[in-house]
C-alpha positions in Angstrom: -55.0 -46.2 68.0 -55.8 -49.2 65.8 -56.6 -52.6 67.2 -57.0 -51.2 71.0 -56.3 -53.8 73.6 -53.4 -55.4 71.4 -50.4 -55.0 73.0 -48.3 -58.6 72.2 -48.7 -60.2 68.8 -50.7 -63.6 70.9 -53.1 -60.8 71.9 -54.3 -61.1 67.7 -56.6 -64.1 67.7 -58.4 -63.1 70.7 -59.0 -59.4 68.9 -60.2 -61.2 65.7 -62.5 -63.4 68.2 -63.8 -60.4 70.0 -64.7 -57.8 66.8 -65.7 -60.4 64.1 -65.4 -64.3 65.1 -64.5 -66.4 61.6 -65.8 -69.4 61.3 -62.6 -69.7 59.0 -59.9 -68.1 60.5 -57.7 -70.2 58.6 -57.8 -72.6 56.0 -55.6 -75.8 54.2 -56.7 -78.0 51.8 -56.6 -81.7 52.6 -57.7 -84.9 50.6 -59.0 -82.6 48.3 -61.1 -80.6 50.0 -61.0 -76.8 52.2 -60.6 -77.9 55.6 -61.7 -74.3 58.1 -60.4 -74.0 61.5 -62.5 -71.1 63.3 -61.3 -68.8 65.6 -62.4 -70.2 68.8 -60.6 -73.5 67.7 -57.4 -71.5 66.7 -57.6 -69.8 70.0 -57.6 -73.3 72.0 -54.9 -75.0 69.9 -52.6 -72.0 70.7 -53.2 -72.7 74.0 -52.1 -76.4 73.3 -49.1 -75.8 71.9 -48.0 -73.1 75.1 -48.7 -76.1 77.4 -47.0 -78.6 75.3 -43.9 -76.7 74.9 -44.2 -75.8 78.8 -44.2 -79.3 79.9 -40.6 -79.6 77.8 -39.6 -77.1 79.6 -39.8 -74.8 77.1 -40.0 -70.9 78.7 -39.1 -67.2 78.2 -36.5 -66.3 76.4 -35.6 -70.1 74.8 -35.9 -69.9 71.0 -38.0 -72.2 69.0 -37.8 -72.7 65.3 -40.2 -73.3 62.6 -39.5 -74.5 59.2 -42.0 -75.6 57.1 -44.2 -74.3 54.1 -47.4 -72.3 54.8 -50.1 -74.0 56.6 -52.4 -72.8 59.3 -49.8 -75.1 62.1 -47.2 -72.7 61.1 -49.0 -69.6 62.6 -50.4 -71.8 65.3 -47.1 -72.9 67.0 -45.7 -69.5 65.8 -48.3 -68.0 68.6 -48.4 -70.8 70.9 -44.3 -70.3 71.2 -44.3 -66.5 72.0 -47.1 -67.3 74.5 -44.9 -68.3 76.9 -42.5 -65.6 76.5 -40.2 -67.7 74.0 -38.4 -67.0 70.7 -39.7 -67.8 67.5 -36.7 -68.4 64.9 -38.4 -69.0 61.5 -36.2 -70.8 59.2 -36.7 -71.0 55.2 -37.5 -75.1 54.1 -35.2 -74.5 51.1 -31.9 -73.2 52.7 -28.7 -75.0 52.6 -27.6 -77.6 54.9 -24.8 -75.5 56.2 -27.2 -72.5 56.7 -29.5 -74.8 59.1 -26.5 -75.7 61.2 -25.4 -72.0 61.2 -28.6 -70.5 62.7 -29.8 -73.2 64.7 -26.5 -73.2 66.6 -26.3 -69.1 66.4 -30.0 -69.2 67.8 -28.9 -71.5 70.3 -32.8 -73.5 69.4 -34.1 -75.5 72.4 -36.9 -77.2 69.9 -38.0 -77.1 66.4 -40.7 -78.0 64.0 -40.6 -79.0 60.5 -43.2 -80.0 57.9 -42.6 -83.3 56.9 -40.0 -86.5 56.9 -37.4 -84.6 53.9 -37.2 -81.4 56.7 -37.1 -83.7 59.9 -34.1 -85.9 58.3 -32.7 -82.4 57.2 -32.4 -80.8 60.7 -31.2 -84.2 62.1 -27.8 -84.3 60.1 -27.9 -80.3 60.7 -28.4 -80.6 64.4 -25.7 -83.6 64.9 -23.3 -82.6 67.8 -25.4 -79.7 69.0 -27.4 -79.3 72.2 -30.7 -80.1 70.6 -32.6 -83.0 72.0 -34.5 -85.3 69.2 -37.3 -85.4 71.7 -38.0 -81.6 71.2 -38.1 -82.0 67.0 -41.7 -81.9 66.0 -43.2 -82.7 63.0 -46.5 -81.4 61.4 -46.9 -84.0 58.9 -47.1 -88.0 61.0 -42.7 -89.3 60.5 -42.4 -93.0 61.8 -40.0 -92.1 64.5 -40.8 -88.8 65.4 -43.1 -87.4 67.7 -45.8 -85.3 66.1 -47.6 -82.0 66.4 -51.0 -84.3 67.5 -48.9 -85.4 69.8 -47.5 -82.1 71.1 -51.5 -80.8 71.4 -52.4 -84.1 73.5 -49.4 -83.1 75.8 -50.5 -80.3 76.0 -54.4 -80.7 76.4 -54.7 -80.0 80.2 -55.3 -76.8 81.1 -52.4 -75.1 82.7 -53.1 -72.9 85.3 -49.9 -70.9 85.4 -50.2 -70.0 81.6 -52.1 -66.5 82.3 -49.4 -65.4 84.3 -47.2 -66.6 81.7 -48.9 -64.4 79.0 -49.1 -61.4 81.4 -45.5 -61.2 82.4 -44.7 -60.8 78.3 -44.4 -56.9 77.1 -44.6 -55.1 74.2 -40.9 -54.6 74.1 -39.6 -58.5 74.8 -38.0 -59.8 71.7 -41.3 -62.3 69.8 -38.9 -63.2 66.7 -35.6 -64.1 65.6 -35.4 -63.8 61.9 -32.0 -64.5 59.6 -32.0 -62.9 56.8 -31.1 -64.4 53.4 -26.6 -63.8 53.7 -26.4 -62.4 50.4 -22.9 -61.0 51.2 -22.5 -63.6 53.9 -23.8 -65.7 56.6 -27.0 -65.3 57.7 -27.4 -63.1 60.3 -30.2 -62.7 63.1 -32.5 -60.0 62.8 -34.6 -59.0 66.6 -38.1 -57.8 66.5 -40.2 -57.2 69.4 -43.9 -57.3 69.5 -44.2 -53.9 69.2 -41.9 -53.9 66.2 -44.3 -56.1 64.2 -47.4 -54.6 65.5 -46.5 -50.5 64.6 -46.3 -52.0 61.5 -49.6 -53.7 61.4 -51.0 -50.4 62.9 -49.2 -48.2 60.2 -51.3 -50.2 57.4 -54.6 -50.8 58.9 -56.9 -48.9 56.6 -54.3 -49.4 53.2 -56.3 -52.3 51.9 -60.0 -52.1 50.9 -61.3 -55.0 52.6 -64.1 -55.8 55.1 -64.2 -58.8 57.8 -65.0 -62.2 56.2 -63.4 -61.8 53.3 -60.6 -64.0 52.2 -57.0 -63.5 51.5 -54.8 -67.0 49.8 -51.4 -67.0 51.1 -48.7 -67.5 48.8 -45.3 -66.6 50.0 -43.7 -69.1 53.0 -44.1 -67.7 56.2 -40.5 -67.5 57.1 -40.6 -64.4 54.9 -41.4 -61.6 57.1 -43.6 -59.6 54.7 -46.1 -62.5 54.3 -45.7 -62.9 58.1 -46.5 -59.3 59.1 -49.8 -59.6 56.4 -50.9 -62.9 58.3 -51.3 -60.9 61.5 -52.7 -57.6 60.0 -55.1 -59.8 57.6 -55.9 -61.5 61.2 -56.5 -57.9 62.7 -59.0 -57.0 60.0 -60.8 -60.1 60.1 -60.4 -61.8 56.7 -60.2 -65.4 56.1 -56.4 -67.2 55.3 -56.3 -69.9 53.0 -53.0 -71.5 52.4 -52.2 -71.9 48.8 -51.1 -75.7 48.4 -48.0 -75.0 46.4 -47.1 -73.0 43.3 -47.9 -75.3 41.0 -51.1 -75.1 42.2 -51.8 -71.9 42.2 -53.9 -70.8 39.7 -57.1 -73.9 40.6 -56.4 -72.1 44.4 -56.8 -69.0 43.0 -60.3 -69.7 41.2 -61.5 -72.0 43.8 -60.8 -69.5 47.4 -61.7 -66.4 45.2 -59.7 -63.9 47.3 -59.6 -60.2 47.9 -56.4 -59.6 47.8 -52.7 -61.4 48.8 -49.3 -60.7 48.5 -46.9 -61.5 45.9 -43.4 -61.1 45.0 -42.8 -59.3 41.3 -41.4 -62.3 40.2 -44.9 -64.2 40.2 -46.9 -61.4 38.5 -44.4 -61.6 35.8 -44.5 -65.2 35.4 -48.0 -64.9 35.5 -48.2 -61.8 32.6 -45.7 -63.8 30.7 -48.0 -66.7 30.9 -50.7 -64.8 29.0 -48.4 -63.4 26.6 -47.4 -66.9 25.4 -50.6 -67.8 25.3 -51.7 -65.0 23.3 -48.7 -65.6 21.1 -50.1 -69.4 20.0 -53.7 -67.6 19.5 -52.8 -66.3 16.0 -55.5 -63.7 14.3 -57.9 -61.2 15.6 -57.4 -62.6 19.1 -53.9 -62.0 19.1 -54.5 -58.5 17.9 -56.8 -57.8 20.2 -54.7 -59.2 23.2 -52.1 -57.2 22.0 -54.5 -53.8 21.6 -55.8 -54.2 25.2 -51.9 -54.7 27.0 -50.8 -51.8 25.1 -53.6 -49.6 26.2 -52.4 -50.6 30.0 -48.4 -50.2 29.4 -49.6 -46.8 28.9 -52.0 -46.5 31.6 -51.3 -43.6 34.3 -52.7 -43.9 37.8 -51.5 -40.1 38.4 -53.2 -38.9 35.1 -57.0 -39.1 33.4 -55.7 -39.3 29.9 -59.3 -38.5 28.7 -62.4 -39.7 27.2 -61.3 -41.7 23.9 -58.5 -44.0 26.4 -60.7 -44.4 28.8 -63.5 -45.5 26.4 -60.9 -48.0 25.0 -59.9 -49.2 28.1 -63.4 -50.2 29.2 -63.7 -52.0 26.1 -60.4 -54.2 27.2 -61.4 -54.7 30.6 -64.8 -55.8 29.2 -62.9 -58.2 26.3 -59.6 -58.8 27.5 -58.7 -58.1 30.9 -61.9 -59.5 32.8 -60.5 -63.4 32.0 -57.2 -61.8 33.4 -59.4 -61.2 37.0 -61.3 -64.0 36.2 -58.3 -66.5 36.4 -57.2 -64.5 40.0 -60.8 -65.7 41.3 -62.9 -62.9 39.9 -62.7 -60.8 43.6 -58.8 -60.0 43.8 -59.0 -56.1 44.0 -55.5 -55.6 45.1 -52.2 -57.5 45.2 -49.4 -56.2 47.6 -46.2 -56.7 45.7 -43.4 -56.7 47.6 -39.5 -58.6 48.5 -37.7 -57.4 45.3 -38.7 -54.4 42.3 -41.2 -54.6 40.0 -41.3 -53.9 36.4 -43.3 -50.5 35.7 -45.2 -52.0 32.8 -46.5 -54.9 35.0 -48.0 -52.5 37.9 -49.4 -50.4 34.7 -50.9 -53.4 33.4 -52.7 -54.5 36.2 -53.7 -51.7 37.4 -55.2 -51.3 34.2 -57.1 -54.2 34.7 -58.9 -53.6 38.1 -56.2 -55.1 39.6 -54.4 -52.4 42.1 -51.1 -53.7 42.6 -49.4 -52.1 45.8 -45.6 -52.2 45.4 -43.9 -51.6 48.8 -40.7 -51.4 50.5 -38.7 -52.5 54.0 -36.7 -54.7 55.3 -36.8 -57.5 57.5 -34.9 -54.9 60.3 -38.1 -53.0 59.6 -40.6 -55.0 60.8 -40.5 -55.0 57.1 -42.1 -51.9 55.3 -40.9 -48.5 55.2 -43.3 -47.1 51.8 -46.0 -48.4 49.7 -48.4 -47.6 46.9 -51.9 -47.1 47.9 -55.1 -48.7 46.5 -56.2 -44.7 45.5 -54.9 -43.8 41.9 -53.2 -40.5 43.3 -51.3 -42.4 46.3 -49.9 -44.8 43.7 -47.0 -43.9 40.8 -45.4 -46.9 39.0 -42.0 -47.1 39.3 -41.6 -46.0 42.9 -42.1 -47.8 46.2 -45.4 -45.5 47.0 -45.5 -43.0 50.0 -43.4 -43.3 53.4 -46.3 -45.1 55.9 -47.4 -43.3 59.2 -45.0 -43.1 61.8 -41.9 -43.6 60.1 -39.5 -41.3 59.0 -36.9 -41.3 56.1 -34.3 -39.2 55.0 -31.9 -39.2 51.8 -28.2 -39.3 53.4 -25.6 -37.1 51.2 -24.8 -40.4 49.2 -28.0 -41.2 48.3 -28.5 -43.8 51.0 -32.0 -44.0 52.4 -31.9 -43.9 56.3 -34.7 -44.6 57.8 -36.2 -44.0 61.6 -39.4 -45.6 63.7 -41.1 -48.1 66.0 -40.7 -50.9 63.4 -36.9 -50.6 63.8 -35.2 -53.8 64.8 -33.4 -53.7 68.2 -30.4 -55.0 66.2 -28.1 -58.5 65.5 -28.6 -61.1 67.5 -24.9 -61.7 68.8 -23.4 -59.0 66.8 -22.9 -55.5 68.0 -20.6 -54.2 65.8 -22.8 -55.0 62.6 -25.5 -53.5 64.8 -23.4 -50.0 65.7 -22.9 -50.0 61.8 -26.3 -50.4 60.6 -28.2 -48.4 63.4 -26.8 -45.1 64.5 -26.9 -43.2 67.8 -29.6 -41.1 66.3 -31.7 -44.5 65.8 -31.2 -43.9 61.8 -31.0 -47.4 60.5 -28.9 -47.3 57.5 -30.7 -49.7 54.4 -27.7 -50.0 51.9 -30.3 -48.9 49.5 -29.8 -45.6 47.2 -33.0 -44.0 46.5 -34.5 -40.3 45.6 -38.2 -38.7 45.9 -40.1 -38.2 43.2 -42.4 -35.5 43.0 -41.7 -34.6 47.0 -44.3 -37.5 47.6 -42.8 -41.2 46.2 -39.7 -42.7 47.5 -37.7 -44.4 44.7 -34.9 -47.0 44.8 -32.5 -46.9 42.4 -29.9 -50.1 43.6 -27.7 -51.1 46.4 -25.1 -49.4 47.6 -22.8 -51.8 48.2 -24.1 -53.6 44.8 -23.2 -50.3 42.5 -19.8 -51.1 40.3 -17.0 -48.9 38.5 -15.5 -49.4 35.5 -11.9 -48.9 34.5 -13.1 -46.0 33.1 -14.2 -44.3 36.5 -18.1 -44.9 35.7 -20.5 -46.1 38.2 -23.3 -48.4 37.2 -26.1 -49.5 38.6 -26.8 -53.1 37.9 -30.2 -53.9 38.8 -31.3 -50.8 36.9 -29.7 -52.6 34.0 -31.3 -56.1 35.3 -34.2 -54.7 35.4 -34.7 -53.4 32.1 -33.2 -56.7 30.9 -35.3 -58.5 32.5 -38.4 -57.2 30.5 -37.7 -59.4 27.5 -40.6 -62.2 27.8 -37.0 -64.3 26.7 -35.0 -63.3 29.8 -35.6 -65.4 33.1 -32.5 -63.9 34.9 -29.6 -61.2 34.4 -26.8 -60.4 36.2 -24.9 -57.2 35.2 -21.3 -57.3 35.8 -17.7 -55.1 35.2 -16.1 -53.9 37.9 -12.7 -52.3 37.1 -13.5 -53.6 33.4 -14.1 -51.4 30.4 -17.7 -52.0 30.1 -20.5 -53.4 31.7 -21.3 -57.4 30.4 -24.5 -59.3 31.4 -25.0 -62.9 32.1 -28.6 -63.8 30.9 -31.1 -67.1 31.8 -33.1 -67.5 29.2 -36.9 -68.1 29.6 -36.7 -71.7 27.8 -40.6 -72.5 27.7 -40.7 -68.7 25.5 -37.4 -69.3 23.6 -38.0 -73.0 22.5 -41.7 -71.6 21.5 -39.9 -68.8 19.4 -37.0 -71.4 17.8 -40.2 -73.9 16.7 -41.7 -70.6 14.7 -37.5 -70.2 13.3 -37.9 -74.3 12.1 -34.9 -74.8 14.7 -34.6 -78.3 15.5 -36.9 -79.3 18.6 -34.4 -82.1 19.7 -31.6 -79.9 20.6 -30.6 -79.8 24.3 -30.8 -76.3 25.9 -26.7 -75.5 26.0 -27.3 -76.4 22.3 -29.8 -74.6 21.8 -28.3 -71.4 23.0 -25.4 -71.8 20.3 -27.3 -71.3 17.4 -26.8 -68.0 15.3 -30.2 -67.1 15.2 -30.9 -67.8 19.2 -27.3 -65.5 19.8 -29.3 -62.9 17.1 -32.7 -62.7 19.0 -30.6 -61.9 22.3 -28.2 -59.7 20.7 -31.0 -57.5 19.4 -32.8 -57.5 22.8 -29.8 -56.1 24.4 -29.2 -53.8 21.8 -32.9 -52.2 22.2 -32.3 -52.2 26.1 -29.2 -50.2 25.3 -31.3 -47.6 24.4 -32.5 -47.1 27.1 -29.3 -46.5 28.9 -26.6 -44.3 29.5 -23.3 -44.2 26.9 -21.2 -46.0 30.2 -24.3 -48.1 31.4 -25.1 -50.4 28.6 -23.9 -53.4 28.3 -21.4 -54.5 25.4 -21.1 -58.4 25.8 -23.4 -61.1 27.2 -22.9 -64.5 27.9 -26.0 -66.8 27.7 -25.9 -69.9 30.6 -28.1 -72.6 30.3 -28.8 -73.3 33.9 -31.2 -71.4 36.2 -29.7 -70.3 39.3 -31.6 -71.8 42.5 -31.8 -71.5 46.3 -30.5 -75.1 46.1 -27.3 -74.7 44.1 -26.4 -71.2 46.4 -27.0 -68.9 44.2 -29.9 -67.6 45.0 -30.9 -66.4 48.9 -34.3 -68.2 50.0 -36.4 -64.8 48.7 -34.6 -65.5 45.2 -32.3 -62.8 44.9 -29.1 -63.6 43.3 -26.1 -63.9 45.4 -23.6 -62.1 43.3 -20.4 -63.2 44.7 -21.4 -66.9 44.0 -22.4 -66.6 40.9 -19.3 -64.1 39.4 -17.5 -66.8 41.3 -19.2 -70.4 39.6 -18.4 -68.2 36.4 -15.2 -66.5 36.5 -14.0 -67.8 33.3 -17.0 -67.2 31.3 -16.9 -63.5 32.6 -13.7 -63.0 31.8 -14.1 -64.4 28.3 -16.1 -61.3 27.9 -13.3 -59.1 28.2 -10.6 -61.4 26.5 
């Protein structure tokens, strides 16, 4: 069995101390400079925390919560907390007030830290009237007024004798994590894994990356979100180094200064980051744009199943020689794989990366499973783009007679916190847990998802569609930020688009359209309604007679975590935003 002597997902940093000590186990960057913490120190600052929390009275079974963005005290109190047998309850930085108060109540939270003085003044109005005392509300980053993590460790700097036993009496089975998942068709609701849960998981994957010990990995997605959460602890297992990315907008100078291996994405940043290029490209002009053009055509057509023979292949090592080596080069110039995962990715972006050295592993789960169910692998003939990869060790999954994928393993959750009736509905007697997700195998080998079950619509004319297959293909256009498809019981399918402004006001400066307009301005111009009129037209194409969509609307807003439309892992919340735009919809069937 992988990682022998791991049992409890504390049991990790003394593993990684054991096999391959790091003398940067993790990583921040602070007044400018990479600060390491190694593994002996992580080890002793866990300890801390589990005799900080103990003198609060905090023990087995109490649940702790955690919001903050990534940083190496996230993982440290995240480990200190389930030490002692406790709960942790990680909770997104950028949901709604109401959502705070929701799961912090639900969760029935004994203590709680947050990043900074925004989050700390956050959970206080959240908290008001509950049974949570201020004295338990740490913060990571010094508050005047509040009581610090420093402070926590210095509470806890005297060896406890009792914690040991404390440790020991915690199994594989006890519950380590309370996670809520993002309520797109309602509150959120609490997800239970054990440690075993999290750690089949990590066992399931333990040779899928081609990595050795030492090497490093830049974390990019928060914490709360239990993919990136589940890689910490398997990038932990295999000894690599975790640098915390300081925040999007510095992402690419983190990227070219930690030089990583690999880390984890969601689609939405590769395709920000290929649309990047493209625009770029497009103010290049001449035989570089041409040749930037030549080398991403060669990988949309790139095959990982297929050697299409000598004369591509020839032309492709030309590109990666021209053209795609500055496209690893900005990555950090190591970054053999990126695990893609949280939402689906565009065929044409895993072609063209993979095209360019860059292996990019799209996968599949849940948060009820631990989270991933399938994935691509980093060999050509485990990989097919446009599927989710191959089911992992150890878990099974079967195609229900609606198309539903059902899956079955030791990464199952042991169900809703406080809710066995959603539980009885989602997990069966058989231990089937039931995804809401339709999907099909391709090639007996490669699970693929086609859309939601509960998401599909009908038209008036008895039609089902599938929206985010529409979406997706939508979603292509370099001028397209966001789509939703909508129609039930209508005649046709509409769309509401987002466009990408930075691309479209790029494009209206080549049309000579003014530059001073504001964006719901902009949008109303004939030739802006013309170039999104023709994309849809050519994404019609694609689609079946009762699938394509007849009408648009074109909204000048983004949808956001922050205005409710979007859950904290950015996918839209379709009943809020048909809802903030009932009358536009309906204009599209007046």
């Amino acid at each position: 069995m992988p990682f022998p002597g791991v049992q409890r997902l504390f049991d990790i940093p003394a593993y990684q101390q054991e096999h391959f000590p790091q003398l940067a186990c993790l990583a921040d960057k602070r007044a400018g400079h990479w600060q390491p913490y190694s593994t002996a120190h992580v080890i002793a600052t866990i300890d801390q925390v589990s005799q900080g929390l103990h003198a609060l009275g905090v023990g087995r079974g109490d649940k702790v919560a955690i919001i903050a963005p990534n940083c190496p005290e996230w993982l440290l109190a995240d480990f200190g907390i389930m030490q002692l047998g406790a709960v942790t309850v990680p909770i997104y930085p950028t949901v709604t007030p109401a959502d705070y108060r929701h799961i912090l109540q639900d969760a029935e939270v004994k203590a709680v830290f947050v990043a900074n003085a925004e989050l700390y003044e956050k959970v206080r109005t959240a908290s008001v009237g509950l049974d949570l005392p201020a004295h338990h509300l740490f913060t990571f980053e010094p508050v005047p007024q509040a009581r610090d993590f420093a402070e926590l460790l210095a509470q806890g700097a005297e060896p406890l004798a009792a914690l040991p036993l404390l440790k020991a009496a915690v199994q594989p089975g006890d519950l380590a994590t309370l996670i809520y998942t993002s309520g797109t068709t309602g509150p959120p609701k609490g997800v239970m894994l054990t440690h075993d849960n999290i750690l089949s998981n990590c066992r399931a994957m333990h040779d899928f990356l081609p990595v050795a010990p030492g090497e490093r990995v830049l974390s990019v997605l928060p914490l709360s979100h239990v993919l990136e959460r589940t890689g910490a602890y398997l990038f932990m297992l295999l000894g690599l180094q975790i640098y915390y990315a300081e925040s999007m907008d510095a992402l690419a100078d983190n990227l070219r200064e930690v030089q990583p291996s690999t880390f984890v994405a969601v689609p939405r940043l590769l395709e920000k980051v290929y649309d990047k290029i493209m625009a770029q490209g497009q103010q290049l002009g001449g035989w570089k744009q041409r040749l930037l053009l030549w080398a991403v055509d060669l990988g949309l057509r790139f095959d990982p199943q297929r050697d299409q023979g000598p004369w591509y292949n020839a032309q492709l090592a030309l590109a990666n020689w021209l053209v795609f080596s500055k496209w690893r080069a900005a990555l950090g110039g190591k970054a053999r794989s990126i695990v893609s995962g949280g939402g689906a990715l565009q065929p044409r972006l895993a072609r063209v990366f993979w095209a360019a050295g860059i292996h990019v592993m799209e996968g599949y789960g849940l948060t009820e499973t631990s989270p991933v169910i399938a994935a691509c692998r980093y060999r050509r003939q485990d990989c097919m783009p446009g599927t989710v990869g191959l089911v992992i060790p150890g878990v099974e999954v079967k195609i229900a007679a609606d198309g539903e994928i059902l899956t079955r393993s030791a990464c199952v959750m042991q169900g809703y916190y406080k809710q066995p009736a959603l539980t009885s509905a989602t997990l069966d007697a058989e231990g089937w847990l039931h995804t809401g997700d339709i999907g099909e195998f391709v090639n007996g080998r490669f699970l693929k998802i086609t859309d939601r079950k509960k998401e599909l619509f009908k038209t008036s004319g008895g039609k089902y569609v599938a929206p985010q297959v529409v979406e997706a293909l939508l979603l292509e256009s370099p001028f397209v930020e966001q789509a939703l498809a909508v129609g039930e019981g209508q005649r046709f399918p509409g769309a509401l688009l987002v466009p990408n402004f930075s691309a479209l006001r790029q494009w209206a400066e080549r049309q000579r359209l003014p530059a001073t307009l504001a964006d719901a301005d902009l949008l109303a111009q004939a030739p802006v309604q013309h170039l999104y009129d023709e994309l849809v037209q050519a994404t019609n194409v694609r689609l079946a007679k009762w699938e394509q969509v007849k009408k648009f609307r074109l909204l000048p807003h983004l949808w956001t975590v922050e205005s409710g439309e979007l859950t904290p892992t950015l996918k839209p919340k379709r009943k809020v935003i048909t809802g903030n735009n009932e009358q536009l919809i309906a204009s599209l069937y007046a």
